[in-house]
Backbone as CSV, one residue per row, in Angstrom:
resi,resn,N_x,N_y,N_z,CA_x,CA_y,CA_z,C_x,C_y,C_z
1,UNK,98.392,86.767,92.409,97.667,87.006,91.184,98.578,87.802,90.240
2,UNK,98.779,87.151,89.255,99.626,88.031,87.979,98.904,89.126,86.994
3,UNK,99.756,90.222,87.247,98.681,91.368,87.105,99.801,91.487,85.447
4,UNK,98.975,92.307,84.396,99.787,92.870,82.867,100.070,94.539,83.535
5,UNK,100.667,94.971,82.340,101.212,96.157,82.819,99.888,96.786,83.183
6,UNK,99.459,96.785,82.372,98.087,97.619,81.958,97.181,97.517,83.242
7,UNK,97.077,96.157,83.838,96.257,96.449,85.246,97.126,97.091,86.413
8,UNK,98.386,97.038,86.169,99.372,97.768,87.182,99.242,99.171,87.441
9,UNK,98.995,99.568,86.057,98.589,101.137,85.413,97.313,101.760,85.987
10,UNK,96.693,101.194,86.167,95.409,100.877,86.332,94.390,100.735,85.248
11,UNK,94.531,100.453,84.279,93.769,100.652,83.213,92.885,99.000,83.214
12,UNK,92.145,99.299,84.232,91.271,97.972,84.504,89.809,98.103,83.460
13,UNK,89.694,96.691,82.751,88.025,96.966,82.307,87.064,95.742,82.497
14,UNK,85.953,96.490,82.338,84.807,96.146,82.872,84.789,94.111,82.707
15,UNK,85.798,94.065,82.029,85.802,92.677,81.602,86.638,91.932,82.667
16,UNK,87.824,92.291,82.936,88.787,92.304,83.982,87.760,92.031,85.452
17,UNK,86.632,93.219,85.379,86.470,93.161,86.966,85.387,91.844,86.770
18,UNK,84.545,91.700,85.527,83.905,90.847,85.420,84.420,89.011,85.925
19,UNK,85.811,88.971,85.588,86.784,88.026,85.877,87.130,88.017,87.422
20,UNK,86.961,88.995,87.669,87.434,88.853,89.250,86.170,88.566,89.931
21,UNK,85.108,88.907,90.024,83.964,88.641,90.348,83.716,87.053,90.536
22,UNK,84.457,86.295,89.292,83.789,85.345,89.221,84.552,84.687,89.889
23,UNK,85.751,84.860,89.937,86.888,83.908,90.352,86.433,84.287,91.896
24,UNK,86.270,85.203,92.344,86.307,85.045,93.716,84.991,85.371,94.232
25,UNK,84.096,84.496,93.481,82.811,84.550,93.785,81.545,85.199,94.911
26,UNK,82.068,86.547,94.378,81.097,87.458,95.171,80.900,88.441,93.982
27,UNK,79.691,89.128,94.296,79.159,89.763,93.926,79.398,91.655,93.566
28,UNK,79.932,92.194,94.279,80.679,93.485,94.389,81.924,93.138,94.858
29,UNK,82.505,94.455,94.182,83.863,94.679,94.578,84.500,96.204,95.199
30,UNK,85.352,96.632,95.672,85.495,98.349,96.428,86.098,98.456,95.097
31,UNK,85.918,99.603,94.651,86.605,100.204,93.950,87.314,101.705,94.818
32,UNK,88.510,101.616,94.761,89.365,102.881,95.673,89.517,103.766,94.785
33,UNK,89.308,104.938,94.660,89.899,106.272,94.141,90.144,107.162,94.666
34,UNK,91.613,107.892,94.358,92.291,109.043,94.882,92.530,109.562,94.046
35,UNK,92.443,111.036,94.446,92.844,112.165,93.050,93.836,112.988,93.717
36,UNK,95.175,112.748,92.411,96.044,113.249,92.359,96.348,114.929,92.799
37,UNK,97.648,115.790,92.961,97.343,116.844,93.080,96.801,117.427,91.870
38,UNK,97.333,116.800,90.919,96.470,117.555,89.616,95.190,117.573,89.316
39,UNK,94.327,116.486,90.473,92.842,116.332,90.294,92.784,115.336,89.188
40,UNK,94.078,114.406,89.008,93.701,113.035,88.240,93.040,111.931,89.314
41,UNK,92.053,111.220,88.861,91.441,110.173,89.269,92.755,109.140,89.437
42,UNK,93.361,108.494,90.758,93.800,106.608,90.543,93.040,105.757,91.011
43,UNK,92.374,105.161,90.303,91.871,104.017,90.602,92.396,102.312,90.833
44,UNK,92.392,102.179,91.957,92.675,100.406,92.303,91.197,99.783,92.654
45,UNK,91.118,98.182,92.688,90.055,97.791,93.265,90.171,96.302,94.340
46,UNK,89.315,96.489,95.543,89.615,95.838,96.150,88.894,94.555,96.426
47,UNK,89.327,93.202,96.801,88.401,92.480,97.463,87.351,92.523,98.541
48,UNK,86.478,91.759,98.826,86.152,92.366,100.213,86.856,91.288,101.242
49,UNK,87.107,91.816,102.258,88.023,91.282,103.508,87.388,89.788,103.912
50,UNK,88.261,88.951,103.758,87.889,87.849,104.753,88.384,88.045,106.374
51,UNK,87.426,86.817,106.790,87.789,87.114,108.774,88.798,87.358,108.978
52,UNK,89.646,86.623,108.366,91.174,87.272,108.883,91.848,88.269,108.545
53,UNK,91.195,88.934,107.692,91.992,90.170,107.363,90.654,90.971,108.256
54,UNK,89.917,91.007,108.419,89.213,92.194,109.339,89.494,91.823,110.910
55,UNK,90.090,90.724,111.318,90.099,90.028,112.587,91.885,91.098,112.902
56,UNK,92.580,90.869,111.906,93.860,91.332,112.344,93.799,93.433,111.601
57,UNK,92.391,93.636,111.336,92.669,95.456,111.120,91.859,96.031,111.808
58,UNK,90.626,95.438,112.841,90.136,95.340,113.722,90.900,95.845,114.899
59,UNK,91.791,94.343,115.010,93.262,94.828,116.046,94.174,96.054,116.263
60,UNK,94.470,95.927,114.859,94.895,97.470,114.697,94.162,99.164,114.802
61,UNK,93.055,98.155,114.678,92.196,99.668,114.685,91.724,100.286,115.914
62,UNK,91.219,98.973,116.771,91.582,99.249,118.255,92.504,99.621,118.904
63,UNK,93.698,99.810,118.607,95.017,100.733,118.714,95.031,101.796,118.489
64,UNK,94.512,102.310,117.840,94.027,103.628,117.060,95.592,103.426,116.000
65,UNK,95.677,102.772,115.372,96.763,102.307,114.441,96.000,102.335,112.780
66,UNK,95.110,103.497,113.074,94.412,103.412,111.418,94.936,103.485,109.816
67,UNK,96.016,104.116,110.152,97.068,104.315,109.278,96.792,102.545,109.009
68,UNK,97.992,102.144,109.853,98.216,100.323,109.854,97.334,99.882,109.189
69,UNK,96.204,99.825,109.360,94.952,99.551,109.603,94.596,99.471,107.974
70,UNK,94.733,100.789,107.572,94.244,100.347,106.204,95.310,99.951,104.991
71,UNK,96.405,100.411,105.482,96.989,99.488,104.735,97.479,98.016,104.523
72,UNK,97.171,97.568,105.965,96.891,96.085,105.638,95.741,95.545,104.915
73,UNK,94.348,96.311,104.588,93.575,95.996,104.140,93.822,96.225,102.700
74,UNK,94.201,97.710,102.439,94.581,97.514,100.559,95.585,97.003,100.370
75,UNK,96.233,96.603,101.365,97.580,95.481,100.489,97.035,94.180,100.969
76,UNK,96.209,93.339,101.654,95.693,92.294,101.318,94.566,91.965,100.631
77,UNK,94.007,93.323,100.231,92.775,92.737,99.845,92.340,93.212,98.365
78,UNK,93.813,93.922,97.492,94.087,94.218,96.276,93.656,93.843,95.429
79,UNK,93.420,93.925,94.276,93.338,93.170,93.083,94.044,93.790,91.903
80,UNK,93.853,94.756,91.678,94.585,95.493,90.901,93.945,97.004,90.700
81,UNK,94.879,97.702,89.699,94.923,99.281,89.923,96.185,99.813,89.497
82,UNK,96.026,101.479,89.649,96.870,102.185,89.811,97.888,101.856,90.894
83,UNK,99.474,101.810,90.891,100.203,101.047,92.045,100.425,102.260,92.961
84,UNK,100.412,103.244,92.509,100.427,104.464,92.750,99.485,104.880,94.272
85,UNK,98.726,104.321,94.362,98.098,104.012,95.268,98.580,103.192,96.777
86,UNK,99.645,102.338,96.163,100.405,101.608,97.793,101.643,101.827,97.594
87,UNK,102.314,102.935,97.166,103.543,103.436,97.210,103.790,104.781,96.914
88,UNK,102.964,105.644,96.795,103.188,107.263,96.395,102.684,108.052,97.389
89,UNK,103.671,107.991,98.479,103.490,108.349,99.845,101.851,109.568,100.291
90,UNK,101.892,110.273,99.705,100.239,111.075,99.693,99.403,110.494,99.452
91,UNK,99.373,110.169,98.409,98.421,109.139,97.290,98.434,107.412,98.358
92,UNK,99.145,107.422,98.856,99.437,105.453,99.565,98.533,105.954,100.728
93,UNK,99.156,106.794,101.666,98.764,107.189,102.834,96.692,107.787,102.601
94,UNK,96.497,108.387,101.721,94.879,108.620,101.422,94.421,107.442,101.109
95,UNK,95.321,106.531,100.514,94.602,105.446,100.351,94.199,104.596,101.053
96,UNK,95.449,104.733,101.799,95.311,103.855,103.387,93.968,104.021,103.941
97,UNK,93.957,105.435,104.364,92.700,105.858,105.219,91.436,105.549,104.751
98,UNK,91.432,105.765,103.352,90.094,105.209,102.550,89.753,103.744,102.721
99,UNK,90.882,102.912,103.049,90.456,101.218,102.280,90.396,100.888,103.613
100,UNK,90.619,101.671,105.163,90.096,101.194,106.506,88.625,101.629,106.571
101,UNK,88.050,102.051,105.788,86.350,102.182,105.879,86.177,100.829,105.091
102,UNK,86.442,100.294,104.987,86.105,98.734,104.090,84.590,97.889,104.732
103,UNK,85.707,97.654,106.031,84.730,97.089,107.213,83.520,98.021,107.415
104,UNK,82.526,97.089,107.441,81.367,97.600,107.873,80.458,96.693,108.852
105,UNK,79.607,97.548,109.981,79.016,97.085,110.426,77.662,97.118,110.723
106,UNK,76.593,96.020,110.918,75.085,96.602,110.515,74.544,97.094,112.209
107,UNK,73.645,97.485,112.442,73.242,98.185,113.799,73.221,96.503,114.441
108,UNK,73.471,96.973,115.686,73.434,95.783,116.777,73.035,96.805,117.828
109,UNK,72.523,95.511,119.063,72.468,96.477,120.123,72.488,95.080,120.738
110,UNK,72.991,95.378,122.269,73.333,94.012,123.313,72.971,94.879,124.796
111,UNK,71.370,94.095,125.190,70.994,94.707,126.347,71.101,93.196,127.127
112,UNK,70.312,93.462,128.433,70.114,92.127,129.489,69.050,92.284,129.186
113,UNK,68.091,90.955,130.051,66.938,90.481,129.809,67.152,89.924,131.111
């Protein structure tokens, strides 16, 4: 996906996410934010994971490889943002940890009968 400077920056708008919505036809999107040491907001936003990207951070996560883990998820499941976010080692690494809560799961329970 060819991003302008301006979504690189992160300076995403409501029109932008409106476009992504449609193109990849779902309904919500993650929006990631980390604040800088100065207490600036970066904002990126993410897709939500297809099977194969939760099938292979899953894997990793069962490793206890969470680090891994989420950064395979905000670097596959990107759209745009602040870049600052998957390369500004504090700022990449918080981000990481944030975008492995992605996955979610609803209550289950598995008894015998």
């Amino acid at each position: 996906m060819k991003m302008s400077i301006e979504t690189k920056e992160g300076h995403i708008t409501p029109e932008q996410i409106t476009e992504w919505k449609k193109k990849l036809k779902v309904d919500k999107l993650h929006k990631l934010t980390v604040k800088d040491k100065d207490g600036n907001a970066l904002v990126g936003y993410l897709k939500p994971p297809g099977r194969e990207i939760k099938a292979t951070a899953l894997s990793m996560y069962s490793q206890n490889k969470i680090l891994e883990c989420g950064e395979f998820i905000r670097d596959n499941c990107w759209l745009g943002g602040d870049e600052r976010l998957k390369m500004d080692g504090d700022i990449a690494d918080t981000a990481a940890i944030q975008a492995s809560g992605i996955i979610k799961f609803l209550e289950a329970e598995l008894g015998e009968v």
